[in-house]
C-alpha positions in Angstrom: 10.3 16.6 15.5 7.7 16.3 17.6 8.2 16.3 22.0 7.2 12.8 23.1 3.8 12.5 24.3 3.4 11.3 28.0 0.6 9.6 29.9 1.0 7.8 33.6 -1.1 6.1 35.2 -1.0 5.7 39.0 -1.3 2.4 41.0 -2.8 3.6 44.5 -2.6 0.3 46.5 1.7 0.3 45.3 2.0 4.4 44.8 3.5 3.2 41.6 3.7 5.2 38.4 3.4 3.6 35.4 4.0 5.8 31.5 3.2 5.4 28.2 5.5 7.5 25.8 4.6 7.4 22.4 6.0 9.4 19.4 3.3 11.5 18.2 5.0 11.3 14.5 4.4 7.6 14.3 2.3 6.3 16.8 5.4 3.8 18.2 4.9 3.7 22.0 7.2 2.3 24.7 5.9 1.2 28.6 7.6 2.3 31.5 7.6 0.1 35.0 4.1 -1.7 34.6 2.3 -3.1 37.5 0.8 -6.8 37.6 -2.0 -6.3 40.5 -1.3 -8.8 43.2 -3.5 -9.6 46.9 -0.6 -11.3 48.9 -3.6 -12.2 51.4 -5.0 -14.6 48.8 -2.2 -15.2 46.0 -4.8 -13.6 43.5 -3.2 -12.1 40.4 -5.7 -9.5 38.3 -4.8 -7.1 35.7 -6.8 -4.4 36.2 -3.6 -2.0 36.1 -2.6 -3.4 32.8 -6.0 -3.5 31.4 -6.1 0.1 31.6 -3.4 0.6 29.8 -4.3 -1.5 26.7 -7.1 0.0 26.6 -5.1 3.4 26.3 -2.6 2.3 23.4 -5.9 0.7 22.1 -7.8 4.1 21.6 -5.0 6.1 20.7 -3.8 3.8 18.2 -0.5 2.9 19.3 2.3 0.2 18.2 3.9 -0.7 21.1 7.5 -1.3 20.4 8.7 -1.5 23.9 8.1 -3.0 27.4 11.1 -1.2 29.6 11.7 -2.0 33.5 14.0 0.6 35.0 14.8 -1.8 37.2 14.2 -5.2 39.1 11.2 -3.8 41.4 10.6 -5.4 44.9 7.9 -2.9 45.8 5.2 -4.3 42.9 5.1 -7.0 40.4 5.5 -5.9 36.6 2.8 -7.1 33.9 5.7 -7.1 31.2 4.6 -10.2 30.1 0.9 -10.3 30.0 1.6 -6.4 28.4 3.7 -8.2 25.6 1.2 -11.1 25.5 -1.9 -8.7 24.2 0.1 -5.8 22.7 3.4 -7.2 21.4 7.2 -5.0 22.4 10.3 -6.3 23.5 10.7 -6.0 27.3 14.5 -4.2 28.1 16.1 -4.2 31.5 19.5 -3.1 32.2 22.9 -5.3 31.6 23.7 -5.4 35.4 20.4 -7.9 35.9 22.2 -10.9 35.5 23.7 -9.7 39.0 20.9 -9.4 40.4 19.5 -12.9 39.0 22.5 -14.6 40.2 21.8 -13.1 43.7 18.0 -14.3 44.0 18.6 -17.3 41.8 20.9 -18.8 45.3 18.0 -17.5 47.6 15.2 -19.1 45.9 16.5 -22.1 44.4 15.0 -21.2 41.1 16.1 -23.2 38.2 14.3 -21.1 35.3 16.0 -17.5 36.7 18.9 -17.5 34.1 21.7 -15.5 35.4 22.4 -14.4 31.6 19.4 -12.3 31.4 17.9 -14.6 29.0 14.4 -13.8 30.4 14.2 -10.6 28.8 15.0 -9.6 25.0 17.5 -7.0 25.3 19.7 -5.5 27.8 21.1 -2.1 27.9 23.9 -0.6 28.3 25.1 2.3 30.1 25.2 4.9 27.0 23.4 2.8 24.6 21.0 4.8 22.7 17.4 3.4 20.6 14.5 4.8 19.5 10.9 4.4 20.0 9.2 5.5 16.6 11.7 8.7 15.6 12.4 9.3 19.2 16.0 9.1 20.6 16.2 7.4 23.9 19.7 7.4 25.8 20.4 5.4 28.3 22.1 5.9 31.8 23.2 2.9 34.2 21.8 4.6 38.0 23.3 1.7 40.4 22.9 2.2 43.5 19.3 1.6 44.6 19.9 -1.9 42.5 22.8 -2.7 40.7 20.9 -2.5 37.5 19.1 0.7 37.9 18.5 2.4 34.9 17.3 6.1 33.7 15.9 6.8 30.5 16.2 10.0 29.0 14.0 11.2 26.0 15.1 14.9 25.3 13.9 17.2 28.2 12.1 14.1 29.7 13.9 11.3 32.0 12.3 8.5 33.3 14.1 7.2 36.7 12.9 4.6 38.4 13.3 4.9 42.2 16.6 6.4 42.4 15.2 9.8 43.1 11.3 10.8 45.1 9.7 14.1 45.0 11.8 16.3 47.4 9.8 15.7 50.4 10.4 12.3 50.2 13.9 12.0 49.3 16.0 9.1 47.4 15.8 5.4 47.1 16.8 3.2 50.0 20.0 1.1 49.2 19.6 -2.1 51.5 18.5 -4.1 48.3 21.6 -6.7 47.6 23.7 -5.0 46.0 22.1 -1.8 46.9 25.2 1.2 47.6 24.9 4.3 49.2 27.9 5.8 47.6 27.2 4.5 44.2 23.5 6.0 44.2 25.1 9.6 45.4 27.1 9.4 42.1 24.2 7.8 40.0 22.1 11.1 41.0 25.2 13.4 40.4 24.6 12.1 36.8 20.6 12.7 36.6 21.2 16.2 38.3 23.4 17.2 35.7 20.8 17.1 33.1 19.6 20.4 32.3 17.9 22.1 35.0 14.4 22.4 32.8 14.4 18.9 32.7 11.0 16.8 33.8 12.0 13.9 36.0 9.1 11.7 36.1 9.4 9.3 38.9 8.3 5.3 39.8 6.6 5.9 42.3 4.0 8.8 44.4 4.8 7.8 48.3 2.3 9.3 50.5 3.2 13.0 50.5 4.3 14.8 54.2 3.2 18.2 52.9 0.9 18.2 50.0 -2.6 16.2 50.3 -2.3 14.5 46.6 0.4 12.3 45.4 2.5 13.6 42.9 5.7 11.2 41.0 6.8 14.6 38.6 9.5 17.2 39.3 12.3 18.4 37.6 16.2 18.9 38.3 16.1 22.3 39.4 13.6 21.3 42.0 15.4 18.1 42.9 18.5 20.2 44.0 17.0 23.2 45.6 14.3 21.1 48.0 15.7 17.5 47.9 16.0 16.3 51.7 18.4 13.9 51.1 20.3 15.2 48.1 19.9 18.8 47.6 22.6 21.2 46.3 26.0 21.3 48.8 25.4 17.6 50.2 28.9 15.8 50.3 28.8 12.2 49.5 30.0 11.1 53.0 27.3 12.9 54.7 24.8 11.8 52.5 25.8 7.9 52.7 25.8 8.3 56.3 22.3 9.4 55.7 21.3 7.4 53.7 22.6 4.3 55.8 21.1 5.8 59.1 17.8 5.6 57.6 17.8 2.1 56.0 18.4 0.9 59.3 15.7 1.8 60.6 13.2 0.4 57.3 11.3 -2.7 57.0 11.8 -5.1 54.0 8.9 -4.3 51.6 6.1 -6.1 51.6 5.8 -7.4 48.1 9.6 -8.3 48.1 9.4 -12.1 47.9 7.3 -12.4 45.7 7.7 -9.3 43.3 11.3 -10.2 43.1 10.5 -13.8 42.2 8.4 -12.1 39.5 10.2 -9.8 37.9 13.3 -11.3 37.4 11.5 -13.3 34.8 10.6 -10.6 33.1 7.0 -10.8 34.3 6.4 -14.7 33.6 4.8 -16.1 36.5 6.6 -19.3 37.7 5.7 -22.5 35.6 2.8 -24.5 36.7 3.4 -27.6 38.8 2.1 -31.1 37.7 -1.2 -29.5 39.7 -1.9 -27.1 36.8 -1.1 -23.9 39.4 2.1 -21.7 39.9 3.7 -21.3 43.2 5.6 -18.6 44.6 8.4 -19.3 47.5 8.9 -18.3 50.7 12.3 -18.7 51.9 13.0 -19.2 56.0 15.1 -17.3 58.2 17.1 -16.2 55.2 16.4 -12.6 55.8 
């Protein structure tokens, strides 16, 4: 069987990392985290991002079976649905986004956020295994960041969202609703006891503190030894009074509002008022 093949592509203006993983056998691909380029200045949605990767699957001839979110993202919007619009797949999210929905559905007032997870076509369970061409993917439920954080594991590849950074940079913050220190310190427990060789290819390239270039790929060995929040020897205690130490002292993103508003539709923009545009809300002095 053949290793998957893996491309990214790298959003500077969100450091986001976005992957294509296709099954060299059969040309199935699947697409991990996408980003739906935004200007909060102006409203202005553009697809440049995504365009780049039709392109891709375009060239290389790939059947895109797959449109997966590792989680609900509040740092960048998700082109999901205009992916799914021009290249077909079925856009998966893990079970646990129906509590996030029910959260943000109460903020926003938003009648067409289902809390059943309706806006997407499948949901995944912790364990759950599926395949993307002859490719085995399992599935592990990583709460702590969100409560619906998930990491996908393709042999010696996993794909996890923002739970972990590149050592230098260190974990995911957990002031998200719902967000847990202590549940994130056992969610990485479970990525670090993958095998050691295994490549851990990351949401998201942060400016680096001591390399010049962004990087979003490491692996488990290098995760324990260098980690600055969760290396090897870290006790969960210390690290959730860590962790909680330095949320404090974080600002909310800056694409929260309207990323969230987003992407718990699966990528839909909001329906068009009688006006023929969508509108995105601001709630007051909730936050």
């Amino acid at each position: 069987m053949y290793a998957p093949l893996i491309h990214s592509f790298y959003d500077s203006a969100t450091h986001t990392a976005t992957y294509i993983v296709s099954d060299q056998a059969t040309h199935c691909a699947a697409i991990i985290d996408s980003v739906l380029d935004f200007d909060p200045r102006s409203g202005r949605i553009s697809h440049a991002s995504a365009d780049q990767i039709i392109e891709y699957a375009r060239l290389n001839g790939l059947t895109i079976s797959w449109l997966l979110e590792t989680h609900a993202h509040v740092d960048h919007l998700s082109a999901a649905a205009y992916l799914q619009e021009k290249l077909g797949g079925r856009i998966g999210i893990g079970q646990q986004i129906c509590t996030v929905q029910t959260v943000f559905k109460n903020i926003f007032n938003i009648e067409d956020i289902y809390t059943d997870g309706s806006n997407f076509d499948h949901l995944f369970q912790d364990g759950e295994i599926f395949n993307i061409g002859q490719l085995n993917v399992h599935v592990l439920h990583t709460p702590g960041h969100t409560p619906a954080c998930l990491t996908y594991v393709i042999d010696q590849d996993a794909f996890t969202g923002d739970t972990l950074f590149m050592p230098d940079y260190g974990t995911a913050s957990c002031d998200f609703p719902g967000g847990d220190a202590a549940t994130l310190y056992q969610s990485i427990q479970k990525i670090l006891s993958l095998p050691l060789n295994t490549r851990l290819h990351l949401c998201h390239g942060y400016p680096p503190t001591t390399i010049k270039v962004p990087r979003w790929q490491s692996t488990v060995a290098e995760q324990r030894k260098n980690n600055i929040h969760i290396h090897d020897g870290i006790t969960q205690p210390a690290f959730v009074n860590l962790r909680t130490a330095k949320d404090r002292t974080l600002p909310m993103p800056a694409l929260i509002l309207p990323a969230i508003q987003v992407n718990l539709r699966a990528g839909q923009l909001p329906p068009a008022e009688a006006n023929g545009v969508c509108y995105l809300k601001l709630p007051l002095d909730v936050f």
